[in-house]
C-alpha positions in Angstrom: 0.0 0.0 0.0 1.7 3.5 -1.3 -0.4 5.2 1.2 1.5 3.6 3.8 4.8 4.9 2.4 4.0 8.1 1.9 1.9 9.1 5.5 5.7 8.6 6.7 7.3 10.7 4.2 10.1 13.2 5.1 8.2 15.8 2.5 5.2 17.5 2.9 4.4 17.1 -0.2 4.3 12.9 -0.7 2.5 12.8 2.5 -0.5 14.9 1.4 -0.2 12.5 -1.8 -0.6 9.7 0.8 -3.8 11.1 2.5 -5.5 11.1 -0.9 -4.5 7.6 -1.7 -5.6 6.9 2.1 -8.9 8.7 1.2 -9.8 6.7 -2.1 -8.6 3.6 -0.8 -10.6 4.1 2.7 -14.0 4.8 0.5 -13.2 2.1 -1.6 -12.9 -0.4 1.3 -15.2 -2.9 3.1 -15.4 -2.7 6.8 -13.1 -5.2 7.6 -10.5 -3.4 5.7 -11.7 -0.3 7.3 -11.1 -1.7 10.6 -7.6 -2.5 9.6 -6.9 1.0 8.2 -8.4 2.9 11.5 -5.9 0.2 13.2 -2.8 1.3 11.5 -3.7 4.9 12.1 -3.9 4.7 15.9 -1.1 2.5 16.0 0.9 5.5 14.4 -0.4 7.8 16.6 0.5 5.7 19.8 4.0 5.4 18.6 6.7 7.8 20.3 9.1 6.4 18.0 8.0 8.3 14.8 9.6 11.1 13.2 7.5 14.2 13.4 6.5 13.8 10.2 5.4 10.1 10.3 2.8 11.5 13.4 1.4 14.6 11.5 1.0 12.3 8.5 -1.0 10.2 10.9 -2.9 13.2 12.4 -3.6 14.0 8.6 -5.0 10.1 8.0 -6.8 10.2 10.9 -8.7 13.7 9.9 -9.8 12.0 6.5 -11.3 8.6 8.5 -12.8 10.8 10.7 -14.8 13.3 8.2 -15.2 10.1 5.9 -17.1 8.6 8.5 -19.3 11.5 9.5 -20.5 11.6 6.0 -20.9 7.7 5.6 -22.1 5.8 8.8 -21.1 2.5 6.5 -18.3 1.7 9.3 -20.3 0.2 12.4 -20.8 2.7 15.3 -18.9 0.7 17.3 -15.9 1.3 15.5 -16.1 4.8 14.8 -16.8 5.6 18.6 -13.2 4.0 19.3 -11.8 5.3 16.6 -13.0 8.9 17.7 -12.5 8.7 21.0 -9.0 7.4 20.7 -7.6 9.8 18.3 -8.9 12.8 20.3 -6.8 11.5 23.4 -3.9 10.9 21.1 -4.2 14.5 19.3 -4.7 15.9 22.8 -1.1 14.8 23.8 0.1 15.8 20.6 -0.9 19.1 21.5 2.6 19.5 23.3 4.5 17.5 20.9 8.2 19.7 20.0 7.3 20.0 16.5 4.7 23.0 16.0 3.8 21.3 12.5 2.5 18.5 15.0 0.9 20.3 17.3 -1.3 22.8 14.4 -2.3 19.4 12.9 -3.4 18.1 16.0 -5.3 21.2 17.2 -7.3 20.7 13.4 
């Protein structure tokens, strides 16, 4: 999965390229795979062993899911109520992070 690669990429630009490959492949998928996509996300977003940019790619994803599923309830509630909750307490920590590219995206 590109998407993948480029959510971690050093430049700005490649990891806005990744969010809109996220984006398409997240509409395209079923809910299993959506499951395993939110996943991946927080897993990023719990790791302190990113780069700054790997996290605010994350925060990026993790914006997309988020909208995506306000507009389409296709994901069951279940999952979007974890997925929610659990980026909110990661962006809230990210808040302080060192990076002030970090923190912006995690205030959005």
């Amino acid at each position: 999965m590109e998407w993948k690669t480029l959510l971690s990429s050093g430049k700005k630009l490649e990891r806005e390229h990744g969010v809109e490959l996220l984006q398409n492949a997240y509409a395209a998928a079923d809910d299993s795979d959506r499951i395993h996509i939110e996943e991946y996300i927080l897993d990023m977003l719990r790791s302190t062993e990113m780069r700054w940019e790997e996290t605010q790619g994350a925060l990026m994803a993790a914006k997309v899911i988020l909208l995506s599923n306000r507009q389409s309830r296709n994901a069951c509630a279940e999952s979007d109520s974890k997925f929610d909750s659990e980026v909110k307490v990661n962006a809230i920590v990210l808040l302080e992070h060192s990076e002030y590219a970090v923190r912006i995206t995690a205030g959005k």
